[in-house]
Biopython code that builds the backbone (N, CA, C, O; Angstrom):
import numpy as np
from Bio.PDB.StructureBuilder import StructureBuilder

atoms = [
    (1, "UNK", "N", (-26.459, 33.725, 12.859)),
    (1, "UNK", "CA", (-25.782, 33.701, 11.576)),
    (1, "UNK", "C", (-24.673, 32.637, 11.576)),
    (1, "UNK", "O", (-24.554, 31.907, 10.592)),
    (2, "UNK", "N", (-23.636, 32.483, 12.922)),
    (2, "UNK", "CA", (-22.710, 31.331, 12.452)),
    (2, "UNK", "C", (-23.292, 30.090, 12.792)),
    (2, "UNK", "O", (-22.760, 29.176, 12.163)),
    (3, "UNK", "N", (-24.485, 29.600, 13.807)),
    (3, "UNK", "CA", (-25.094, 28.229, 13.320)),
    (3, "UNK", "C", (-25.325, 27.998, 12.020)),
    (3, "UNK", "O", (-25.184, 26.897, 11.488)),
    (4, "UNK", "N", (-25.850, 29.481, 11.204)),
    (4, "UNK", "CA", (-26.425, 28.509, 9.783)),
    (4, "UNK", "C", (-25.331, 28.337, 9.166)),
    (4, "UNK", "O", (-25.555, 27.397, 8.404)),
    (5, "UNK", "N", (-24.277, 28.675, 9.030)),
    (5, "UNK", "CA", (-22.939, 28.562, 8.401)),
    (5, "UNK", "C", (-22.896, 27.194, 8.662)),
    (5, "UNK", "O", (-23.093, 26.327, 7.811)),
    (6, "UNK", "N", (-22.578, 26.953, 10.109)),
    (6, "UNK", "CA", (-21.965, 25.240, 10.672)),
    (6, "UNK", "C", (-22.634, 24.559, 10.428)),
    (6, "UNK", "O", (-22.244, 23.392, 10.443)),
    (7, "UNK", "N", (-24.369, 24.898, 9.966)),
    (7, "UNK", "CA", (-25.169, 23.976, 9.241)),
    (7, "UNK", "C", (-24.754, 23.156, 8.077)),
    (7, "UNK", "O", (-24.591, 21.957, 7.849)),
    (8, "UNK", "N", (-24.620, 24.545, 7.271)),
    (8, "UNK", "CA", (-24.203, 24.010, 5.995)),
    (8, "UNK", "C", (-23.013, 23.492, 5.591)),
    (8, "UNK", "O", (-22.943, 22.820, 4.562)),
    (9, "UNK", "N", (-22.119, 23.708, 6.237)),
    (9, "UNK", "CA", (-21.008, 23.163, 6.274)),
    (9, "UNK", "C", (-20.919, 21.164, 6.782)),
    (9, "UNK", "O", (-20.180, 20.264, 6.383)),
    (10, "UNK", "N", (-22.174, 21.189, 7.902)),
    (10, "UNK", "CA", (-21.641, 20.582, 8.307)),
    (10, "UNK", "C", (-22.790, 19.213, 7.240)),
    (10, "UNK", "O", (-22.595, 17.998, 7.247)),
    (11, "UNK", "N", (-23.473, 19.667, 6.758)),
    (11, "UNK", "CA", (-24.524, 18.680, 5.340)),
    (11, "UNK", "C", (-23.874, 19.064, 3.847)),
    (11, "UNK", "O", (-24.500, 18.837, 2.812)),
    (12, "UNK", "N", (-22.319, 19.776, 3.860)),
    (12, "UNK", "CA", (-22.679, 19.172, 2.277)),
    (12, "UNK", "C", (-21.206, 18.523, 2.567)),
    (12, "UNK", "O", (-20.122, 18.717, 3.119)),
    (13, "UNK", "N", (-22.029, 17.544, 1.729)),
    (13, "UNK", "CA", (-21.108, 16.152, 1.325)),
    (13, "UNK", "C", (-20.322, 15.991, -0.030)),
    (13, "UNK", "O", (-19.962, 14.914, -0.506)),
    (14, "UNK", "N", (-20.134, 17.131, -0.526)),
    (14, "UNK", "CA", (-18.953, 17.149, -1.661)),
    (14, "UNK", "C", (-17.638, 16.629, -1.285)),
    (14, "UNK", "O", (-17.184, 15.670, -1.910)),
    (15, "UNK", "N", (-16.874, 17.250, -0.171)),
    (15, "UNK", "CA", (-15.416, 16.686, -0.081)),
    (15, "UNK", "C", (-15.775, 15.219, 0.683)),
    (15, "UNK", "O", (-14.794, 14.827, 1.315)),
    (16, "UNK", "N", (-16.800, 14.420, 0.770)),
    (16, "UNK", "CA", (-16.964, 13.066, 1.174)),
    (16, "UNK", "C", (-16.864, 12.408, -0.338)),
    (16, "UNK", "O", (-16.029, 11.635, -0.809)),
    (17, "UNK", "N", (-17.927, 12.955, -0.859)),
    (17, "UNK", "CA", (-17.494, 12.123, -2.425)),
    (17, "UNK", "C", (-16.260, 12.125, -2.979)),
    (17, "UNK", "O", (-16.116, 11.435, -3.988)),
    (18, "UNK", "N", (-15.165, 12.846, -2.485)),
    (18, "UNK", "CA", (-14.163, 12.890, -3.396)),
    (18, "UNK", "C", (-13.574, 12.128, -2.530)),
    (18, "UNK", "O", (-12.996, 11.121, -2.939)),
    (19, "UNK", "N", (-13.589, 12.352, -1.549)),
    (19, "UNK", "CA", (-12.833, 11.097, -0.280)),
    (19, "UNK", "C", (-13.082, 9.366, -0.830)),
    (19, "UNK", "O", (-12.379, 8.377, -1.035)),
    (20, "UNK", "N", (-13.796, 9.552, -0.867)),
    (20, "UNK", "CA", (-14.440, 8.005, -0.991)),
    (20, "UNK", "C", (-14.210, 7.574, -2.828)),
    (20, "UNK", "O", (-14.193, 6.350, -2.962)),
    (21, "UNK", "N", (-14.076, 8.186, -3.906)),
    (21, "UNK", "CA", (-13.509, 8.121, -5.465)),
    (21, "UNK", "C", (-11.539, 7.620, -4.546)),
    (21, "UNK", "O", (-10.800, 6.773, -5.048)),
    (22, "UNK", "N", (-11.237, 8.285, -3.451)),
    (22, "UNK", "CA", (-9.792, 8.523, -3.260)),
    (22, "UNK", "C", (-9.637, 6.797, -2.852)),
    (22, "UNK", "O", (-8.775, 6.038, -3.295)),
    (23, "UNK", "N", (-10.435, 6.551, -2.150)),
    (23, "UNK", "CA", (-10.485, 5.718, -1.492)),
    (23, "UNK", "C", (-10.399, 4.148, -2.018)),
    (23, "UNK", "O", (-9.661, 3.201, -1.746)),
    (24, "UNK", "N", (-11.738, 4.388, -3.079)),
    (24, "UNK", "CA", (-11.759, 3.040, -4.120)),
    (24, "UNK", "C", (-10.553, 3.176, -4.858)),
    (24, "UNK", "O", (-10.099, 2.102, -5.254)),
    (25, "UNK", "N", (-10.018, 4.017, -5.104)),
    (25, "UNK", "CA", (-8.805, 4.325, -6.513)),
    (25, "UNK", "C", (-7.612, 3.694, -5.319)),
    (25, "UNK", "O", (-6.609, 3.287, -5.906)),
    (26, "UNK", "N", (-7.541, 3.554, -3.927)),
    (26, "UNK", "CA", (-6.696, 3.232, -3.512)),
    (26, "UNK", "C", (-6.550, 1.723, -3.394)),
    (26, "UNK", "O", (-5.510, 1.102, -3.618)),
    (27, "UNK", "N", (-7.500, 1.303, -3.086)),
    (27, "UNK", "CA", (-8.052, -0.291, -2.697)),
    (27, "UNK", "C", (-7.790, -0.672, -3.824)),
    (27, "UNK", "O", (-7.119, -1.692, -3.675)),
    (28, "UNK", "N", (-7.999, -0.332, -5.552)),
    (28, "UNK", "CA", (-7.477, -0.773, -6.907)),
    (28, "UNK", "C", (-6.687, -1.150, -7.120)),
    (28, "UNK", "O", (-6.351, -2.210, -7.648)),
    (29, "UNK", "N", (-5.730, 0.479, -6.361)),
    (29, "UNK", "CA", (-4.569, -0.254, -7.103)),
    (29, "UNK", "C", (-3.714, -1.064, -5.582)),
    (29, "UNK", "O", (-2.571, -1.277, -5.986)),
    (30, "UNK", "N", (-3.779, -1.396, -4.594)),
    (30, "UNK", "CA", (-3.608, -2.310, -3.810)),
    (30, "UNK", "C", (-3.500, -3.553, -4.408)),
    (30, "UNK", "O", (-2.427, -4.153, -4.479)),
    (31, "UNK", "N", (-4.892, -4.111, -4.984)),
    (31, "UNK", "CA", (-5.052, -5.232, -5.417)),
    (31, "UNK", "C", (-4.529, -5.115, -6.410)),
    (31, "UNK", "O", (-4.266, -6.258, -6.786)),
    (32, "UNK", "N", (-4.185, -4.401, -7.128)),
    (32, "UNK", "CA", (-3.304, -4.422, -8.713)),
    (32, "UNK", "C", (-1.971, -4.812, -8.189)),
    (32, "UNK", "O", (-1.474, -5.761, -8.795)),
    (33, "UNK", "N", (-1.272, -4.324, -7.222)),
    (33, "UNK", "CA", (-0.175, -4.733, -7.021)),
    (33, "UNK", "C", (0.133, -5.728, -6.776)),
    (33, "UNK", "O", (1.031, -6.352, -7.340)),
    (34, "UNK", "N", (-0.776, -6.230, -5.571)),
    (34, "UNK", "CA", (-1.106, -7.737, -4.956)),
    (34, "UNK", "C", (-0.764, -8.746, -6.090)),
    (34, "UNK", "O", (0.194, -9.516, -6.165)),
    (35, "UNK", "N", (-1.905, -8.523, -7.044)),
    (35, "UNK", "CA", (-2.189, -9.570, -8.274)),
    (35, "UNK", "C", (-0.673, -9.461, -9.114)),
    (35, "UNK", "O", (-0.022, -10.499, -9.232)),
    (36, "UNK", "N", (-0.284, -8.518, -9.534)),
    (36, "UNK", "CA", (1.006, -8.001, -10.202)),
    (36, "UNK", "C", (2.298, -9.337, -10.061)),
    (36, "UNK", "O", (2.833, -10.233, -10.714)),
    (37, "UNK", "N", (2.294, -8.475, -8.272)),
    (37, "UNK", "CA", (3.333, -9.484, -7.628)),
    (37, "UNK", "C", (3.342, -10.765, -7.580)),
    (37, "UNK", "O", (4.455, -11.290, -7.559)),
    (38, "UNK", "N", (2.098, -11.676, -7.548)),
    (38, "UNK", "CA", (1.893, -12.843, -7.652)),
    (38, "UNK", "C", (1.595, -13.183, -9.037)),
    (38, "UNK", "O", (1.519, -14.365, -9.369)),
    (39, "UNK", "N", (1.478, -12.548, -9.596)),
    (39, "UNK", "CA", (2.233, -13.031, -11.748)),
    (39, "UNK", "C", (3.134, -13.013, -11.327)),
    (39, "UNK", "O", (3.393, -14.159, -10.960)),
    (40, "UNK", "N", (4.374, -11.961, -10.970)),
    (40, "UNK", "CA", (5.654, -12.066, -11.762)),
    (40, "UNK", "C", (6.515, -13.170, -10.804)),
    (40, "UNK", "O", (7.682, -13.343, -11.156)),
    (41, "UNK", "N", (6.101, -13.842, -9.765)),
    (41, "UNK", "CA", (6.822, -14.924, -9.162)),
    (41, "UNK", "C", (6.505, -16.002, -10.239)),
    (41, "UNK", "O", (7.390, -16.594, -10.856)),
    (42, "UNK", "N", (5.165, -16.211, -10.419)),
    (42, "UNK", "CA", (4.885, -17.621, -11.132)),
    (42, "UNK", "C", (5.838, -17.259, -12.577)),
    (42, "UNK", "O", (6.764, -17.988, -12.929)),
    (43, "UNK", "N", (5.519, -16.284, -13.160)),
    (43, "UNK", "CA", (6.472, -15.800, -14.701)),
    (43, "UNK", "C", (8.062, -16.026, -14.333)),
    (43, "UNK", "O", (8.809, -16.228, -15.290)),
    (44, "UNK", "N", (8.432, -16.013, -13.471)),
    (44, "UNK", "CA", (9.997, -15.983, -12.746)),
    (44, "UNK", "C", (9.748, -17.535, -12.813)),
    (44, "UNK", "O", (9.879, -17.677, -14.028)),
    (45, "UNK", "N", (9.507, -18.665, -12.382)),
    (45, "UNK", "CA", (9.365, -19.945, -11.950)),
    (45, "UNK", "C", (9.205, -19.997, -13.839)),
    (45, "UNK", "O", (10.077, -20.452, -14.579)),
    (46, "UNK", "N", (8.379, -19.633, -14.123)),
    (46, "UNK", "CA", (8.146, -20.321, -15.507)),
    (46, "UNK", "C", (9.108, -20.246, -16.549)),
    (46, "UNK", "O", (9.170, -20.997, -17.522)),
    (47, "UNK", "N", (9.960, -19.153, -16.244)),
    (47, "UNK", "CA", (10.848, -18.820, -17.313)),
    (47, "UNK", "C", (12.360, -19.709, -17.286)),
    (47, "UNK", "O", (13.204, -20.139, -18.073)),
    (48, "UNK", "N", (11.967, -19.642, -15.306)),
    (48, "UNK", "CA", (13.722, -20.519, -15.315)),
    (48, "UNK", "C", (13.062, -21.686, -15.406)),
    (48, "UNK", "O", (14.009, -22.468, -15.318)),
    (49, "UNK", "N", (11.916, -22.479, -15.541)),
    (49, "UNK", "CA", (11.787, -24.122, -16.272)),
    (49, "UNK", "C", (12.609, -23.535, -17.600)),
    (49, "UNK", "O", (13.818, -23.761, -17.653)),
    (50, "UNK", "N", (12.176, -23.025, -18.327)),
    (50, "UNK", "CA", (12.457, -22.855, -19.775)),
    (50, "UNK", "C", (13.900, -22.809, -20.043)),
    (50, "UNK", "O", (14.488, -23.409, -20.942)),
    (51, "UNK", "N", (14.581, -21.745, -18.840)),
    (51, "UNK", "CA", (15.896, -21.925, -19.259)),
    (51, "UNK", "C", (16.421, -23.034, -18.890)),
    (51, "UNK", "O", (17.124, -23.501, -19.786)),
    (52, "UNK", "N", (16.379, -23.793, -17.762)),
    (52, "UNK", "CA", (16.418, -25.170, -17.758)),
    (52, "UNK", "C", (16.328, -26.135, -18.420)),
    (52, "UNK", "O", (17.307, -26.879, -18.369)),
    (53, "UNK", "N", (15.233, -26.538, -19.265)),
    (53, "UNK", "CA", (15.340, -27.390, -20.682)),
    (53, "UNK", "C", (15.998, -27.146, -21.228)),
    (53, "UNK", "O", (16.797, -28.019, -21.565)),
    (54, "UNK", "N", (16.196, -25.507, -21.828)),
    (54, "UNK", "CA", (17.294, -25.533, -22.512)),
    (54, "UNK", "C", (18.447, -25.512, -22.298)),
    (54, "UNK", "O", (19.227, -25.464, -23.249)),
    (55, "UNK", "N", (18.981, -25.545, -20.774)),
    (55, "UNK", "CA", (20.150, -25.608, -20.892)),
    (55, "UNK", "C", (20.566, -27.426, -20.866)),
    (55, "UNK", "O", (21.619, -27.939, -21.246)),
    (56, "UNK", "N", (19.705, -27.907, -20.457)),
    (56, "UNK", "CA", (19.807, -29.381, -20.294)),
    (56, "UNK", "C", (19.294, -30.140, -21.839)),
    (56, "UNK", "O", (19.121, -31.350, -21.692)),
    (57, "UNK", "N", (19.106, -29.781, -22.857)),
    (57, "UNK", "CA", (18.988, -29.423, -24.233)),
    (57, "UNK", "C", (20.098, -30.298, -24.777)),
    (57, "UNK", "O", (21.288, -30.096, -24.538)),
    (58, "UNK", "N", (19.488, -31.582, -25.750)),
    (58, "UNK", "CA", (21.036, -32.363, -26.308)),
    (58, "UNK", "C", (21.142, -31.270, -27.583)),
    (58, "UNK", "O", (20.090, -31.152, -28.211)),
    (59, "UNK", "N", (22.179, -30.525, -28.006)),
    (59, "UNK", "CA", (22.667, -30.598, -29.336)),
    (59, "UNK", "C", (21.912, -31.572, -30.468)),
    (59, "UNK", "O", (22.343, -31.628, -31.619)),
]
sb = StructureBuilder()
sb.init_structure("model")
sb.init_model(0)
sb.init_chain("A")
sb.init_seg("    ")
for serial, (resi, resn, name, xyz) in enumerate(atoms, 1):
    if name == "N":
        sb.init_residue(resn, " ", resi, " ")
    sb.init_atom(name, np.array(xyz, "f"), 0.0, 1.0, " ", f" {name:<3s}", serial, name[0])
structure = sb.get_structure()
Protein backbone atom coordinates (compact mmCIF):
# COMPACT_ATOMS: atom_id res chain seq x y z
CA UNK A 1 0.00 0.00 0.00
CA UNK A 2 2.77 2.78 0.68
CA UNK A 3 4.74 1.92 -2.70
CA UNK A 4 1.54 2.74 -4.55
CA UNK A 5 1.22 5.99 -2.70
CA UNK A 6 5.16 6.90 -3.57
CA UNK A 7 4.09 5.90 -6.99
CA UNK A 8 1.77 8.33 -7.42
CA UNK A 9 3.20 10.86 -5.82
CA UNK A 10 6.16 10.42 -7.31
CA UNK A 11 4.34 10.75 -11.47
CA UNK A 12 2.09 13.52 -10.95
CA UNK A 13 3.49 16.48 -12.30
CA UNK A 14 1.07 19.21 -11.20
CA UNK A 15 3.36 21.12 -8.68
CA UNK A 16 6.13 20.89 -11.74
CA UNK A 17 3.78 22.85 -13.93
CA UNK A 18 3.32 25.45 -11.55
CA UNK A 19 7.09 25.51 -10.87
CA UNK A 20 8.01 26.06 -14.26
CA UNK A 21 4.68 29.10 -15.06
CA UNK A 22 6.98 30.43 -11.63
CA UNK A 23 9.86 30.18 -13.40
CA UNK A 24 9.12 31.83 -16.93
CA UNK A 25 7.17 34.71 -14.92
CA UNK A 26 10.61 35.09 -13.29
CA UNK A 27 13.03 35.19 -16.30
CA UNK A 28 10.18 38.08 -17.65
CA UNK A 29 10.37 40.06 -15.46
CA UNK A 30 14.35 39.87 -15.14
CA UNK A 31 14.51 40.96 -18.61
CA UNK A 32 11.87 43.65 -18.01
CA UNK A 33 14.06 45.13 -15.62
CA UNK A 34 17.23 44.64 -17.58
CA UNK A 35 15.51 46.44 -20.64
CA UNK A 36 13.80 49.11 -18.13
CA UNK A 37 17.19 50.05 -16.76
CA UNK A 38 18.84 50.47 -20.00
CA UNK A 39 15.85 53.00 -21.26
CA UNK A 40 16.03 55.07 -18.38
CA UNK A 41 20.00 55.75 -18.70
CA UNK A 42 19.64 56.57 -22.45
CA UNK A 43 16.15 58.86 -21.36
CA UNK A 44 18.56 60.43 -18.53
CA UNK A 45 21.38 61.26 -21.38
CA UNK A 46 18.58 62.45 -23.61
CA UNK A 47 16.89 64.73 -21.43
CA UNK A 48 20.09 66.47 -20.04
CA UNK A 49 21.05 67.14 -24.08
CA UNK A 50 17.73 68.96 -23.94
CA UNK A 51 18.35 70.77 -20.89
CA UNK A 52 21.55 71.74 -22.26
CA UNK A 53 20.36 73.50 -25.45
CA UNK A 54 18.28 75.09 -23.51
CA UNK A 55 20.22 76.32 -21.16
CA UNK A 56 22.84 77.38 -23.76
CA UNK A 57 19.63 78.93 -25.63
CA UNK A 58 20.22 82.79 -26.98
CA UNK A 59 17.19 84.84 -25.72
Amino acid sequence: MKLNTLTKIFKDESGATAIEYGLIAALVSVAAIIALQAMGASLTDMFQTVADALDNATP
